[in-house]
C-alpha positions as CSV (number, residue, x, y, z in Angstrom):
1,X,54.4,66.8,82.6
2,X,57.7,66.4,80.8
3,X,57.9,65.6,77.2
4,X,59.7,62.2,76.8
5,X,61.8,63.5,73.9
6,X,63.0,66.4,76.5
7,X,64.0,63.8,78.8
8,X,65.6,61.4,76.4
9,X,67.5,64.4,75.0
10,X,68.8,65.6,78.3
11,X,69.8,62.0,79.2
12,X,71.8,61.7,75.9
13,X,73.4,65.2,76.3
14,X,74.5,64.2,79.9
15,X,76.0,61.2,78.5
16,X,78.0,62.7,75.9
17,X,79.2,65.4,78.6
18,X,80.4,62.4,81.0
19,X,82.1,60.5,78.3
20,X,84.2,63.2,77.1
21,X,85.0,64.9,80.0
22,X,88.3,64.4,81.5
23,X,89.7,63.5,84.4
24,X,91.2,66.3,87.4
25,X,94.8,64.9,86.4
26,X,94.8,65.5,82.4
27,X,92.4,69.1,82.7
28,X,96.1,71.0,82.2
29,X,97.0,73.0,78.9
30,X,100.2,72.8,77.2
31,X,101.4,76.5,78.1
32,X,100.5,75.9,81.5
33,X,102.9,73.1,81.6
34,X,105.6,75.0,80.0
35,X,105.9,77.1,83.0
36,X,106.1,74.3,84.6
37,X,102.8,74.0,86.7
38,X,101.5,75.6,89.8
39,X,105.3,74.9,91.2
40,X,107.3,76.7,87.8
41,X,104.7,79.4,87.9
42,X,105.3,80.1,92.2
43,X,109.1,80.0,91.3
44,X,108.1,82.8,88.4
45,X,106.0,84.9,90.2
46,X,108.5,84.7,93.4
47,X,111.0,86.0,90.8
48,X,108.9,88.4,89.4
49,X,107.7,90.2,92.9
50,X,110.9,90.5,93.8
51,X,112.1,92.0,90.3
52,X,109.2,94.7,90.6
53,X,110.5,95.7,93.9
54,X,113.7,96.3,92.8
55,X,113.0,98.0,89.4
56,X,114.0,101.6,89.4
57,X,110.8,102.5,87.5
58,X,108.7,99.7,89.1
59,X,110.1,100.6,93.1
60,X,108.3,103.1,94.8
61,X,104.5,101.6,93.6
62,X,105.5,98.4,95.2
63,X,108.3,99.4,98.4
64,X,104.8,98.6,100.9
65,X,103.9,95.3,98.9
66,X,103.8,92.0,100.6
67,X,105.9,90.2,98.0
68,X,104.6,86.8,98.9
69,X,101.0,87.3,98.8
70,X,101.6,89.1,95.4
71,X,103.7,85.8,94.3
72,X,100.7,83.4,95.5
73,X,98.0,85.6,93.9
74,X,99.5,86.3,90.6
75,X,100.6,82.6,90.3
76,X,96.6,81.8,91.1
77,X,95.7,84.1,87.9
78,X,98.8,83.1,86.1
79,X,97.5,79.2,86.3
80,X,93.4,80.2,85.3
81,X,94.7,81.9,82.9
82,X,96.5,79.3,81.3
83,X,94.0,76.7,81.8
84,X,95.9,75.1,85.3
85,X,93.9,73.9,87.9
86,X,93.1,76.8,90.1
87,X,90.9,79.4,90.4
88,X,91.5,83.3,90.9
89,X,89.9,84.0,93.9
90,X,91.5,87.6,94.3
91,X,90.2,91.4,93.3
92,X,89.1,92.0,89.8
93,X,91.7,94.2,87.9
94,X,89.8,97.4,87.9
95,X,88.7,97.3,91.4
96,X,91.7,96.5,92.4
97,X,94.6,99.2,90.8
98,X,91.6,101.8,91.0
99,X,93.1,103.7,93.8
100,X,96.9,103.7,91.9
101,X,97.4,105.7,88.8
102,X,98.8,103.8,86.9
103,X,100.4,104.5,83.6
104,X,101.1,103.5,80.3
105,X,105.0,103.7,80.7
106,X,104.1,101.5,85.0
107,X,102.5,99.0,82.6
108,X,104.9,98.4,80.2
109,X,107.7,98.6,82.5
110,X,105.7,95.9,84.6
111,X,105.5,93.6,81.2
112,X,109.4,94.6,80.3
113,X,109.5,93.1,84.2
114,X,107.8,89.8,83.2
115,X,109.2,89.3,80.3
116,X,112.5,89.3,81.8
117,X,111.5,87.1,84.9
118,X,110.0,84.5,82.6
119,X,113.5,84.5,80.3
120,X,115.5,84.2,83.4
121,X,113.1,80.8,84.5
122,X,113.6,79.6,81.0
123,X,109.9,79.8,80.2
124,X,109.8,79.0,76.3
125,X,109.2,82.1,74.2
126,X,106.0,80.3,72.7
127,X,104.7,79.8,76.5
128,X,105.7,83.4,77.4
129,X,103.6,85.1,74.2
130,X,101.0,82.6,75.1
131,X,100.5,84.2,78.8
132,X,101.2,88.0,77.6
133,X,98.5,87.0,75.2
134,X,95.8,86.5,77.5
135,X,96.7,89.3,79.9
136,X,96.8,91.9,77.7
137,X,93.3,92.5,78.0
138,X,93.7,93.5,81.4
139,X,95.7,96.7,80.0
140,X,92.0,98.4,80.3
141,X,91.3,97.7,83.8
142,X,95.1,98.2,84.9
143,X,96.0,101.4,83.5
144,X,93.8,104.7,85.0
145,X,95.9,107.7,84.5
């Protein structure tokens, strides 16, 4: 048999969840609208894939990469990350670069990329150290060599 406090308890605690949860419309983060939603971050990321494949340093690792399905999936992570509305549905980071030794220098050069992709979209610099913030953890599953 339940306890009635349990029940009463859960009840209240369900109550306080609904009433301070927010609609789908206002569930976006500042940062995330500084790149200017899902639509700033695809125009970013389109940028950016192309940047990588042009990058002397950056070239041969992506010359075979399908620039749009790069620009869709990093603007998916790019918008979890930042609190947007969608979810990453791709590889994990290890799994995924596991096969590509990749170094130090291939990272930084890729962030150098960014950096440079998100200047050239007029990202704010606040927004940009916000989103290198909260990928640099990946560093560890990215880099293998």
């Amino acid at each position: 048999m339940n306890h009635p406090f349990r029940m009463k308890h859960s009840f209240a605690c369900l109550a306080l969840a609904s009433a301070f949860a927010l609609p789908a419309f206002a569930q976006s983060t500042p940062a995330f609208e500084a790149f200017g939603a899902k639509p700033g971050l695809m125009k970013l990321n389109t940028d950016f894939a192309a940047r990588l494949k042009a990058d002397k340093r950056l070239a041969e690792a992506f010359k075979d990469t399908n620039l749009t399905r790069l620009a869709e999936q990093l603007t998916e992570q790019f918008c979890q990350v930042l609190g947007g509305p969608c979810a990453y549905k791709g590889a994990d980071m290890k799994t995924l670069h596991s096969n590509m030794d990749i170094t130090t220098g291939q990272f930084n050069a890729l962030v150098e990329v960014l950096q440079e992709a998100m200047a050239a979209q007029g990202v704010p610099f606040s927004a940009q150290n916000t989103l290198l913030a909260k990928l640099a953890p990946m560093h560890r599953d990215i880099i293998n060599k």
